[in-house]
Structure formats: C-alpha cells, structure tokens
C-alpha positions as MATLAB code, in Angstrom:
seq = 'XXXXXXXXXXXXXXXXXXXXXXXXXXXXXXXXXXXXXXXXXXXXXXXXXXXXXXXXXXXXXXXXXXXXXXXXXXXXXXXXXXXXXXXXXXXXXXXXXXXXXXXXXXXXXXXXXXXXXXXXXXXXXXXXXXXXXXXXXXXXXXXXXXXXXXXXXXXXXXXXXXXXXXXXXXXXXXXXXXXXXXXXXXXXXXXXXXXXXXXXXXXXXXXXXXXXXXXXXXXXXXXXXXXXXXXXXXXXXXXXXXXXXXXXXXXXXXXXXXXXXXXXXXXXXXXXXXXXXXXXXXXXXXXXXXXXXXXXXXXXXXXXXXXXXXXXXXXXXXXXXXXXXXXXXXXXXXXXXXXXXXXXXXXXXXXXXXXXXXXXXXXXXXXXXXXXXXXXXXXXXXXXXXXXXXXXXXXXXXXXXXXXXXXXXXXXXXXXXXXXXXXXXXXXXXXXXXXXXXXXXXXXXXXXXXXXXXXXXXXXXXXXXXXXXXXXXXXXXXXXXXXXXXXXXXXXXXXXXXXXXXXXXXXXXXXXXXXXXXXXXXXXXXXXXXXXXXXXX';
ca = [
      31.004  -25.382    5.633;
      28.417  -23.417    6.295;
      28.326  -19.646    4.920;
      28.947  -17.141    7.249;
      27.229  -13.753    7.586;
      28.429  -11.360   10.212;
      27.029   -7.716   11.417;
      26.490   -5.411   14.930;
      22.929   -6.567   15.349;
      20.818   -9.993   13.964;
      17.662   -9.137   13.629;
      15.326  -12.348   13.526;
      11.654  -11.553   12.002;
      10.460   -8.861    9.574;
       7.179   -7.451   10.711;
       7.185   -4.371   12.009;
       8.789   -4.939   15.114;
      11.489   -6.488   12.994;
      11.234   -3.516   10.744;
      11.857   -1.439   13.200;
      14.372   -2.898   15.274;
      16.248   -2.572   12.068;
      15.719    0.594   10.882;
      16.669    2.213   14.646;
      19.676    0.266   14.560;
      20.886    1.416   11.707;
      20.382    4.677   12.505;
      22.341    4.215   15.767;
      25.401    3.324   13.243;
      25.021   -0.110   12.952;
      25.507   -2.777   11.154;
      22.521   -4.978   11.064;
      21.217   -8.209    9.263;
      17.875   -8.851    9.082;
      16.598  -12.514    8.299;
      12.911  -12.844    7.641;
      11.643  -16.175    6.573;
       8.802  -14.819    4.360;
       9.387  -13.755    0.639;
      10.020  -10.496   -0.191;
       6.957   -9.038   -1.453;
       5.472  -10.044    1.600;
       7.939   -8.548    4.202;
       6.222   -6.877    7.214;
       4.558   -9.519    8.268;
       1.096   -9.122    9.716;
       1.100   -5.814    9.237;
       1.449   -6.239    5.921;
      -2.381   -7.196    6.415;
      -3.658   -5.067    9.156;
      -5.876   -2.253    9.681;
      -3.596    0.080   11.426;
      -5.319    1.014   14.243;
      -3.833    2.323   17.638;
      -4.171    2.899   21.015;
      -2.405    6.034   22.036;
      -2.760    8.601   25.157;
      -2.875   12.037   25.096;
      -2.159   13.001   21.291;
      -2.914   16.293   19.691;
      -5.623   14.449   17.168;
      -7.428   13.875   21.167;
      -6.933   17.306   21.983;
      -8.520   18.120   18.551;
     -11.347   16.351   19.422;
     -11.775   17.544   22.862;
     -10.562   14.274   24.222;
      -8.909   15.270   27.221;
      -6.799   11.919   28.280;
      -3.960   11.451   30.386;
      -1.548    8.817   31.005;
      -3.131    8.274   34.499;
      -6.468    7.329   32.768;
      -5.357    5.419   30.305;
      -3.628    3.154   33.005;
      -6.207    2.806   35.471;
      -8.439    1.650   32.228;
      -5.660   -0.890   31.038;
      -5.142   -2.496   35.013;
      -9.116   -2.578   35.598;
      -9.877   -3.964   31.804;
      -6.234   -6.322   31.444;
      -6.729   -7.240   35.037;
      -2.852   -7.624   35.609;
      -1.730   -9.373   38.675;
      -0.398   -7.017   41.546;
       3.107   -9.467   41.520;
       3.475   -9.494   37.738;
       6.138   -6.750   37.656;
       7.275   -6.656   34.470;
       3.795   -6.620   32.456;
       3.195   -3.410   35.203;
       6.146   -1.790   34.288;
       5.571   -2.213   30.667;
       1.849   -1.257   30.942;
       3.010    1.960   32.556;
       6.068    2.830   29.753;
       2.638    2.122   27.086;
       0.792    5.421   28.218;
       3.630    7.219   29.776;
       4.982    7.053   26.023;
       2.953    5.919   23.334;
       2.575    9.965   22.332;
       6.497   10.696   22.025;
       7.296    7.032   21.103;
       4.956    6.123   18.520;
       2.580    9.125   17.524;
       5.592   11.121   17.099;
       8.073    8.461   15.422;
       5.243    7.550   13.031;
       4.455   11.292   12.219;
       8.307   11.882   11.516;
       7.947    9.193    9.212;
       5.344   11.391    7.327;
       2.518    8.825    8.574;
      -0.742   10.557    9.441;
      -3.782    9.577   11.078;
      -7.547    9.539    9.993;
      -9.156   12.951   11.175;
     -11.319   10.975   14.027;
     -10.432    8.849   17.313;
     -12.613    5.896   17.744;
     -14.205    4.535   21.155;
     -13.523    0.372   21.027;
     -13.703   -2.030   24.185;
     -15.557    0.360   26.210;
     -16.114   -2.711   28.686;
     -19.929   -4.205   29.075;
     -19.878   -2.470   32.035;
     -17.646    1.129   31.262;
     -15.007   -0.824   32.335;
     -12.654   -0.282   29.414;
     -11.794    2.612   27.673;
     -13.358    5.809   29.594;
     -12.490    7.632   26.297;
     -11.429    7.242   22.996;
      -8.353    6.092   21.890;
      -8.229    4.437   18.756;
      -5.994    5.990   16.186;
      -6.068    4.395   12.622;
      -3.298    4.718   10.026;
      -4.117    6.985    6.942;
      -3.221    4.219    4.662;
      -3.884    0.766    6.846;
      -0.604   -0.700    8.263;
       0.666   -1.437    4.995;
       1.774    2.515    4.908;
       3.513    1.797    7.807;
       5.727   -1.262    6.178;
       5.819    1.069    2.929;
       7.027    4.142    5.025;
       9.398    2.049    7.087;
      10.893   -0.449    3.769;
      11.662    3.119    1.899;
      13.309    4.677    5.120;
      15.532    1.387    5.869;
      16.712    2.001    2.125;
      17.580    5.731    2.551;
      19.694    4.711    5.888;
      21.520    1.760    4.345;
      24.362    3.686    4.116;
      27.723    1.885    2.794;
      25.595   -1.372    2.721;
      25.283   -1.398    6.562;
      22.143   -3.752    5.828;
      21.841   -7.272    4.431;
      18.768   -8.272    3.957;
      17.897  -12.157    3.720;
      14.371  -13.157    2.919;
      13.743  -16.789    3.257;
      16.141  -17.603    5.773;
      15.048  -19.876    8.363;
      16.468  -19.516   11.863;
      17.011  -22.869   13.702;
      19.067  -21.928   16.923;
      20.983  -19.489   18.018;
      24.965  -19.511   18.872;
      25.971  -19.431   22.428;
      28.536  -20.047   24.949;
      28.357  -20.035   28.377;
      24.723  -18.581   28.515;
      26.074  -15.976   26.240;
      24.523  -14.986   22.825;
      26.710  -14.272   19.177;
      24.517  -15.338   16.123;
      22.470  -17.788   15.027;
      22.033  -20.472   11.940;
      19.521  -20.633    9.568;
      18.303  -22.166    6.437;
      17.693  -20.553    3.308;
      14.842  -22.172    2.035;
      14.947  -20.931   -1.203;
      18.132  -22.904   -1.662;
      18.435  -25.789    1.158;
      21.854  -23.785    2.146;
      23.433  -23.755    5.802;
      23.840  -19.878    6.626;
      25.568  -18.833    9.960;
      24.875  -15.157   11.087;
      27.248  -13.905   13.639;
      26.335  -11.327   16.163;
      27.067  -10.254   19.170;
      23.539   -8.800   19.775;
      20.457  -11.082   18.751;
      16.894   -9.652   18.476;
      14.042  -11.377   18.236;
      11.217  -10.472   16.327;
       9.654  -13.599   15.283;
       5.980  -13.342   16.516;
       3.414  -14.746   18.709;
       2.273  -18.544   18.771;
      -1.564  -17.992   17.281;
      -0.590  -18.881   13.617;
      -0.078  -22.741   14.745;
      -3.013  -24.226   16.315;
      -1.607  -27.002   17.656;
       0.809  -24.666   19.792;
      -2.422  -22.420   20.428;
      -4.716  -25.020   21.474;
      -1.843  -26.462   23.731;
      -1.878  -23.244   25.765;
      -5.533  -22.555   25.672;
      -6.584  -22.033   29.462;
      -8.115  -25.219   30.695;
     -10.848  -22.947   32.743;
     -12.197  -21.782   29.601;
     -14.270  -22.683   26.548;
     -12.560  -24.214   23.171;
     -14.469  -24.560   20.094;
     -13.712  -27.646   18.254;
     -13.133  -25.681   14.651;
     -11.123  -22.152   14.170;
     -10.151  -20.324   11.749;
      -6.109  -18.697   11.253;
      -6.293  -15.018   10.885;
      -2.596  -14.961   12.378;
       0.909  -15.309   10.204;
       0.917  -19.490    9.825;
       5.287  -18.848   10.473;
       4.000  -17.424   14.099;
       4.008  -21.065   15.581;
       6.377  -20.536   18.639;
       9.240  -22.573   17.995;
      11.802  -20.029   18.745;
       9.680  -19.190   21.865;
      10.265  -23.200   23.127;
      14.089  -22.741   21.666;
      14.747  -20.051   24.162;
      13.086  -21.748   26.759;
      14.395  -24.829   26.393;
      18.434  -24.217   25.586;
      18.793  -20.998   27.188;
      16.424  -21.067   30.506;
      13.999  -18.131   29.121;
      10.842  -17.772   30.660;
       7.349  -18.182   28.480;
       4.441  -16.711   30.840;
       1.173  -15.784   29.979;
       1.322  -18.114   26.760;
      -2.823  -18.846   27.548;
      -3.535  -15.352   27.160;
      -4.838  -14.506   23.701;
      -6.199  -11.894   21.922;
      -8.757  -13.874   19.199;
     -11.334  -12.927   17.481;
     -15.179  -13.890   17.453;
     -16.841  -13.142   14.175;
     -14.647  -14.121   11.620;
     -14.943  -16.311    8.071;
     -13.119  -18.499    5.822;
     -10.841  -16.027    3.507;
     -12.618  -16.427   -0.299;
      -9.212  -16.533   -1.760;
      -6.860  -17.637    1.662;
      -3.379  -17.163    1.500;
      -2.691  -20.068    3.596;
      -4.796  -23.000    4.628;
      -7.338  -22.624    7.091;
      -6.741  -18.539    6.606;
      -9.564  -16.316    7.774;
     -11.248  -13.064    7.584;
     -11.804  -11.219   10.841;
     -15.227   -9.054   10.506;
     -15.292   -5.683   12.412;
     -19.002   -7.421   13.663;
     -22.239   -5.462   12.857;
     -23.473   -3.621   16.248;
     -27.035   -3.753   14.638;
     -26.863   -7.491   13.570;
     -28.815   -9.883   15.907;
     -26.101  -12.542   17.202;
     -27.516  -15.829   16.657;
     -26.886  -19.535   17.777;
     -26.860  -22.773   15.473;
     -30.491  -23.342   15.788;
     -30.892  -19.456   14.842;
     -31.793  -18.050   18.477;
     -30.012  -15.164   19.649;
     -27.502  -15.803   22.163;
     -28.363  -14.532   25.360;
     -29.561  -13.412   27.614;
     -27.523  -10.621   27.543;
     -27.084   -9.859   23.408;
     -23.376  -10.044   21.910;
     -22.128   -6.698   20.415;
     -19.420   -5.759   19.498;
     -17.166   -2.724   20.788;
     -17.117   -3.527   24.337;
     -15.777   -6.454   25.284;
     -14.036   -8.782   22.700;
     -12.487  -10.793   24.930;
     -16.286  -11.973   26.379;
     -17.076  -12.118   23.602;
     -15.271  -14.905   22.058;
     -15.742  -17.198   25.545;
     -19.572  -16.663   24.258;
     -18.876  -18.299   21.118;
     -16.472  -20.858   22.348;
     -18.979  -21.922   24.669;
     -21.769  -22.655   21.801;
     -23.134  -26.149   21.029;
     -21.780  -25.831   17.647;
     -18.270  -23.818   16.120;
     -19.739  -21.244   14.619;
     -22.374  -18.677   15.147;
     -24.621  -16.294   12.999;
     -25.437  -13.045   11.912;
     -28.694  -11.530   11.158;
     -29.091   -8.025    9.376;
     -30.688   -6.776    6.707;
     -28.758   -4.767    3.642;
     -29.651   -1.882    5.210;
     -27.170   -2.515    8.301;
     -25.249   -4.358    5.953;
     -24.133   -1.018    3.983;
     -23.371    1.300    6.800;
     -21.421   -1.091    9.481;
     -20.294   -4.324    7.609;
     -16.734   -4.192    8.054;
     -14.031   -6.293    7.293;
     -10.780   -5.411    9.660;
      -7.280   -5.278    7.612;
      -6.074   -3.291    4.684;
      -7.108   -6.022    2.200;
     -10.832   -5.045    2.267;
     -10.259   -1.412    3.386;
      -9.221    0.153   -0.275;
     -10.290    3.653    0.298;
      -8.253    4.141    3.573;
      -5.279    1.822    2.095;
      -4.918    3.612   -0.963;
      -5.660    6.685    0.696;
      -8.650    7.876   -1.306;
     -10.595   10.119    1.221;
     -13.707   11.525   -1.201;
     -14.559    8.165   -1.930;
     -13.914    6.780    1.545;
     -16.085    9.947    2.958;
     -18.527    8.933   -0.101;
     -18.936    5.560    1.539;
     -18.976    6.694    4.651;
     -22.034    8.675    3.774;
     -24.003    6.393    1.550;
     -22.715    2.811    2.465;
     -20.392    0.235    1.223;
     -22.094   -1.362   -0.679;
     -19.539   -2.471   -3.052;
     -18.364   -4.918   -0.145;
     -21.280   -6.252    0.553;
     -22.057   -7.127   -3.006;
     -17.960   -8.533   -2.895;
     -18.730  -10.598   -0.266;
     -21.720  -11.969   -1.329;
     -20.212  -12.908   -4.639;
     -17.218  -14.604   -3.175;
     -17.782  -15.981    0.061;
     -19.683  -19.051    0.613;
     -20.438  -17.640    4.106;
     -22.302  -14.844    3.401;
     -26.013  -15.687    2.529;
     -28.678  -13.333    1.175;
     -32.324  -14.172    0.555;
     -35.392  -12.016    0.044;
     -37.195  -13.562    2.930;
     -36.401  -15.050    5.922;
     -37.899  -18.721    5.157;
     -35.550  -18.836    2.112;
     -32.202  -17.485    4.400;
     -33.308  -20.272    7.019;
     -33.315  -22.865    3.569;
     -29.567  -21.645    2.520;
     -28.365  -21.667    6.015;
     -29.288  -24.898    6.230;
     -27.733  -26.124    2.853;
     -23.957  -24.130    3.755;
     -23.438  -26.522    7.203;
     -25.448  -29.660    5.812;
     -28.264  -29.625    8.580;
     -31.644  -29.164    9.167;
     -30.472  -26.720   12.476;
     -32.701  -23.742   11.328;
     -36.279  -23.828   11.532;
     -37.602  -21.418    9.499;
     -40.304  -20.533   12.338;
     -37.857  -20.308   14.923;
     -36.100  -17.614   12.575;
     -38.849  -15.614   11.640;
     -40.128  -15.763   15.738;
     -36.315  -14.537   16.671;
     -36.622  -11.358   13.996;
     -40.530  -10.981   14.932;
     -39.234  -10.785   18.993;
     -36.547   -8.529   18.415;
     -39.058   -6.284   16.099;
     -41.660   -5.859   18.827;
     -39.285   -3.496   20.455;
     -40.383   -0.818   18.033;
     -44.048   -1.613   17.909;
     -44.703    1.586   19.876;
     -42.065    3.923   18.239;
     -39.293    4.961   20.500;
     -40.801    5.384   23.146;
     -40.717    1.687   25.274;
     -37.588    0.266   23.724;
     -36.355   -2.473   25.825;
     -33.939   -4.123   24.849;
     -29.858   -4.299   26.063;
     -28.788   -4.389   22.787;
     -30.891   -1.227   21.389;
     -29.458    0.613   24.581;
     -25.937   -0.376   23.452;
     -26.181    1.083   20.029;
     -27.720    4.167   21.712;
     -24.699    4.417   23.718;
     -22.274    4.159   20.678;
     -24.222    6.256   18.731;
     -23.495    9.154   21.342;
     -20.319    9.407   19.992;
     -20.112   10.985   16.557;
     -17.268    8.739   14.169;
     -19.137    5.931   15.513;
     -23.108    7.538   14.553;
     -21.113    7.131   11.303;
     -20.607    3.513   11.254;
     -23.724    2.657   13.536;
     -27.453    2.272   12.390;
     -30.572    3.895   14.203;
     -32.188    1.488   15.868;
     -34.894   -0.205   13.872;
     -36.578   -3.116   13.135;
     -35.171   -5.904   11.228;
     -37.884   -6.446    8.863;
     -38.329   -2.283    8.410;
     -39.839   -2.298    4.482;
     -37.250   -1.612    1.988;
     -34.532   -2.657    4.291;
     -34.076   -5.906    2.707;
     -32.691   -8.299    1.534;
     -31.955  -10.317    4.145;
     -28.122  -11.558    5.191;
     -27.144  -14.142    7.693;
     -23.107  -14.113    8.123;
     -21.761  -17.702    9.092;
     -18.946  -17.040   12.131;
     -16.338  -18.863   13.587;
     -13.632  -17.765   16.340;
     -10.293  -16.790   14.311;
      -7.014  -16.685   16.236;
      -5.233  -13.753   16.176;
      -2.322  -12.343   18.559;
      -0.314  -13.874   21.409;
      -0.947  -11.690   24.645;
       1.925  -13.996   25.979;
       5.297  -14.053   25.267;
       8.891  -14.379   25.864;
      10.030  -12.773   29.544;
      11.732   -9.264   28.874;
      12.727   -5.846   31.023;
      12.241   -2.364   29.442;
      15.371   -2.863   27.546;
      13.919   -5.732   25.933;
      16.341   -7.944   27.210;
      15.199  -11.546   27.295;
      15.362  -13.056   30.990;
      16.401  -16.016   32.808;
      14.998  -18.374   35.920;
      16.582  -16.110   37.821;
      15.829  -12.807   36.579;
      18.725  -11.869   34.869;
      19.808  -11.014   31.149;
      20.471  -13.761   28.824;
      23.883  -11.502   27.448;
      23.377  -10.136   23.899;
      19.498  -11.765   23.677;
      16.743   -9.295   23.214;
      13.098   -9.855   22.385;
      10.732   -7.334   20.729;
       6.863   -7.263   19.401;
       4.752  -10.068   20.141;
       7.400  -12.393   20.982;
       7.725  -10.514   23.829;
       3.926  -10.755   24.451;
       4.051   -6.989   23.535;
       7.194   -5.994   26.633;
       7.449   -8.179   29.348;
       5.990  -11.417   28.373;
       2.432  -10.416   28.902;
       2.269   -5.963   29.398;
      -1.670   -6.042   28.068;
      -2.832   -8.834   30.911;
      -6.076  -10.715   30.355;
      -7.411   -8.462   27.779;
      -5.978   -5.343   25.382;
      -7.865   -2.039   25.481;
      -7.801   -2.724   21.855;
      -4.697   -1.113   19.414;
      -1.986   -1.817   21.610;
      -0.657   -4.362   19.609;
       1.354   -2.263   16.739;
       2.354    0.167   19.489;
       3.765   -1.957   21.245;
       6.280   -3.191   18.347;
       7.325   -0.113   17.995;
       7.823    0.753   21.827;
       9.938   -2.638   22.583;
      12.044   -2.383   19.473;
      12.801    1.369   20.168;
      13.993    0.040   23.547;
      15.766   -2.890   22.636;
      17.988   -0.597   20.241;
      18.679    2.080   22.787;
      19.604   -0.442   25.285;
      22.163   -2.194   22.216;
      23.460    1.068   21.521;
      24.527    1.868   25.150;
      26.107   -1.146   25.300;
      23.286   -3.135   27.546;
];
C-alpha cells in the first residue's frame, strides 16, 4: 500500500514558481507539501541557472534613472511586440495584471525579501523597427536568480512553523487524484527509492514547467509556417518535457494553447562541462560581432544583432543551409560585450562582488574569454584570419570556409571606416549607434570600428546553434490561476502557475516576450493562485 502524505496545498515543481507558491502558502497558514523531482542541491529549478533579469513597469530604480514608464506604455509595447490576438482573452487579461502589477507584486515582494537590483535598467528587444520596448525595462537581480532561490529556500525555512512543510525531493508525480472532475492529490514515485507515495490534497498546484527541455515534445509543436533547424541545443530543465501538460489535457479536459509559441534562443553553444546531454550555453550575442553563415558570409541583407528582436532572430538562423551559424570579432569586442547569460558565468554579479564587477565593466572580461577559449571546442581564436578560416573548418569537418571569402567579408565590412566617421553605411553600425545612446549599454557596447583595427586582435569566430529555452505556451488558466476546462470553467482544486501556465493564461506574452517577463511572471501567477486558495476559490 502505497504511503500516504497529506497537507492544505500540493505543490508540484520546485522552481521558483514552485518556490513561491509554497512559501505564500505557508504564510497564508497552510499546510503545504512540496514535491520536486530534482535533487536537493539543485532545487529552484531553472532559476537555479539564470541571470535574473526582469521586466518591470514603473519602479523607483526607473524613476532614478529618469525613466518615466507607465503601465499604459508598457502594454501598448507588449500587444504591438507579442502581437496577441484581439479574442485571446485570457493572455489579454494576464498581459494587463503584468504591468498593472509587476511594481507592487514583484519589485516590492522581492525587495521585502531583502533582494536588490543592479544600480542600472537595461534597454533589450527594442524591436528592429522601435517596435518593442519604447524604454527600458530590464531589471537584473543583484546576485543572478540564484539569490532569489537562496532568499526564497532560507525564508520557506523561517515560516515552516510546527513543520507545516514537507519537503520531498525526488518524487515523481504520475497523475493526479480525482473524482468527478474534482481534484484531491496526486501519486508519485520517489525515485530515489522506487516507492509508491500518495499526496492528498484538496488543492493541487502545478508548477512543473514548460515543454522546451524535451525536444521531441518541442519539435512536435514547432509551428509548421516556420523554419526548424535540423540540430539544437537544450538550454531548458531536461524534466520540463510536458507530460503533466498532456496529463491534464488528456484525463481532465484542460486546454494546452499556444504550445508553438517559444521563446528560444539564437546564439548559443555546447555547455564545456553540460549538466545534461545535449545541454547548452546561451550567449548574450556580441552587438559588434559580424553574424556569419556556414560558408562565412554575413547573413543578410539586413545584419543580425542582437537586442532588438530575438524572436527574428532565431527564424534567421533556423532558416540557414546549415544548423549553426558564426561569429566574427576580434578580442577587442570580445572583452567588453562577450557575454554568457545565467549565473554560472556571471561570478561577479552572482557572488555579488561589485568593485570587481565595475573593474570588468571598465577594462573587459577578459578572464571569460580566456575561459572559454580554454574549454570550449566552439570558440576559435587565431592570429589571422586565413588560420580562423583553417580551424573553422577542422571543428565541423568541412571545407565550408574559404579563407578568401573570409578575409573579403571582414575587408567589406572594414571599408565602412575607410573615410573615418564620416560616410558610415552600414545597418548594423547604425544599430550599435543607437544602443550606444543609452549609457549601461555604451558600457557593454564597442565604438564602431573596423574588424581588423591594429592591436585589436586576435581573431575569434564563435560556432552557434539555436538553444531552446522557455515555453510561451502553456496550460489554460484565469487570474486565479485556476486551470480551465472545454468549457471555460475551473477544474475544482487544480491550479497552474509559472511556465506551465505559459506564464498566466496559457500564453499572457503572445508571439514574442518584451524580454524578462518570464521570472515575473512566476511570481505574479503563484501569488494569485495562493490568494485565490486562501479565499477558498
């Protein structure tokens, strides 16, 4: 017989949704279980890994900065960029609850938490043509998102008052208990042990991710209207593979939509030291690096950047002959915007050492750079462009590069400066000009120059492949988080939160995210699913 495990509230998933779905409820006086199927040293999920960076309206860091953003703004720039469907109600609805309350819900929650901010709001997906974010937006964690798990573990330790919490890592959940369309638990496996566990609940949440960590379930939703690329890399959590998602759907009549809609990633590269097979890095791409095809011609004719449009972005590299694309920069670019998003390759802002992250700011990273060239088989340098061309060649087994055709793409892009300043021409130069307008990203951004600019060297060509990332899709909910039927109703005491829930109502962000909305929106849905629990929803 199977062991049996009762509380208020079941909590399936432990990333930060999960997290804090938990920690709300048990500050509402509950009793709550919370069954993660991950080990415990690795409990928060994907944020355990992330950067930490947010989109939020109308905070007082903004004002600071002389950022003056409403909720009005932010929406009209999330319907033009997400392009959400008049009919799609419940995405609207959830887009609006974003900006009416990201400030109060999540800037202010976090802050309570003693979680602070970097000193500096960031301008991402401005839209190729301004039709993104009018203004910057994009708030990153003073610590990566791994404060936020740390912040949020320590705080679900001081509530667990009179053991109101059991915690089960390893547990596997396999269905949930029901009767007459009505929710009170769910079984599981604990993996560690092979044991039959059955958690009993009148109130189920789930927190169990998106779909992007199992290709086969992301492939079988990729839009048929749009570009695949035969190879990708994982830079999702591999347990994110949608089987509670089909579950739901299947046994209890809730309603997937928007499961095509992805936010993925177009410049990313095989993790040195991967955590999980086929496990990626996702680069923060270089805005001065010249995007290049197999053969080592840039992609055009209008140049990929990064920073305005991700989403176009990766339908530009899906569409390539080949699956995968390069970079071409110099160290020079290398050092001052060669990023690597997540809190794994972001040690000064994860461990929260701001002289030497201002120090590197300043004077470049080069300590990455030289990391990366040690360890990854993807990143190539070579003191001249004929020898790059010869170890591009020798990483993918071809003869693709000609070393003239790489030395006539640098020459091409060069000529721009042949005259000084005066008759650049070029979209991609006129880009960086535009980012550079704005001061944190001067920081990170190069002055326009030419490639081969003596004592700029060496060379570095980056080897890129599209890397999944986060559902935009999801599970149907309201803005209680309650999971919905065929016909629009509550499934009783069955609530989804995070990106299960495509982020609130199985798809709030639309086609495309204004970038940052993603941790946000964990915290907004689980916020709501526990206030809606507690009032007896």
């Amino acid at each position: 017989m199977a062991k049996v495990i009762s509380s208020d509230i079941l909590v399936v998933g432990g990333g930060l949704a999960g997290l804090v779905t938990t920690l709300e409820a048990l500050r509402a006086g509950k009793t709550v279980t919370l069954a993660d199927r991950d080990t415990a040293e690795r409990m928060g999920g994907l944020a355990l890994w992330a950067f930490g960076g947010m989109m939020l309206v109308g905070t007082p860091l903004q004002k600071r900065m002389r950022i003056a953003d409403t909720p009005e703004i932010a929406l009209a720039d999330w319907h033009r960029f997400g392009d959400l469907a008049a009919w799609d109600e419940l995405p609207q609805k959830w887009a609006r609850y974003y900006v009416e309350h990201s400030r109060s819900e999540v800037y202010d929650f976090l802050s309570n938490e003693g979680i602070k901010f970097l000193p500096a709001v960031n301008w991402v997906e401005r839209g190729r043509f301004g039709d993104g974010n009018r203004l910057p937006r994009y708030h990153v964690v003073w610590g990566t998102a791994r404060e936020l798990v740390r912040c949020l573990m320590a705080a679900l330790y001081r509530e667990n008052i009179a053991g109101k919490l059991t915690l089960l890592h390893q547990h596997r959940v396999t269905a949930l208990d029901h009767e007459a369309g009505k929710v009170s638990g769910a079984l599981a496996i604990n993996e560690a042990t092979g044991e039959d566990v059955r958690l009993a609940a009148p109130a189920v949440v789930l927190a169990t991710g998106g779909i992007n960590g199992s290709h086969t379930e992301c492939r079988a939703n990729w839009p048929s209207d749009r570009p695949q690329p035969a190879q990708m890399l994982n830079g999702a959590h591999p347990y994110a593979d949608g089987r509670m998602h089909h579950w739901v759907a299947d046994t209890l009549g809730g309603q997937i939509t928007h499961a095509g809609e992805m936010w993925n990633y177009a410049a990313g590269f095989a993790h040195p030291y991967p955590h999980f097979p086929g496990h990626g890095l996702s680069t923060i791409p270089c805005k001065s690096a010249l995007w290049l095809n197999h053969r080592g011609e840039r992609i055009g004719p209008e140049p990929l950047v990064t920073g305005f449009d991700t989403h176009w972005l990766c339908q530009r590299v899906a569409e390539q002959e080949k699956p995968w694309t390069w970079h071409l920069l110099n160290w020079r670019i290398a050092a001052k915007e060669f990023a690597i998003s997540g809190a794994e390759h972001n040690a000064r802002i994860r461990d929260k050492q701001f002289p030497q992250f201002v120090k590197e700011l300043l004077l470049g990273n080069h300590s990455l750079v030289r990391q990366m060239q040690h360890e990854s088989r993807d990143f190539l340098v070579a003191d001249s462009l004929a020898d790059l061309a010869g170890k591009m060649n020798a990483l993918t087994c071809s003869h693709d590069i000609n070393p003239a055709t790489l030395q006539a793409t640098a020459d091409a892009f060069d000529a721009n400066f042949a005259s000084g300043t005066s008759l650049h021409n070029d979209p991609q130069i006129r880009m960086i000009q535009h980012a550079r307008e704005w001061k944190p990203d001067r920081l990170r951004t190069c002055k326009p120059a030419p490639l081969q600019k003596p004592g700029a060297g060496p060379y570095i060509a980056i080897r890129m492949q599209l890397i999944t990332r986060k559902s935009l899709g999801g599970l149907q909910t309201d803005l209680q988080s309650r999971i919905l039927n065929g016909q629009g109703k509550p499934i009783e005491g069955l609530y989804c939160v995070g990106e299960a829930a495509g982020f609130g109502g199985g798809g709030a962000n639309g086609k495309r995210s204004l970038e940052g909305t993603f941790l946000p929106g964990c915290i907004m849905t689980a916020r709501a699913a526990v206030r809606s629990i507690a009032a007896g929803g």
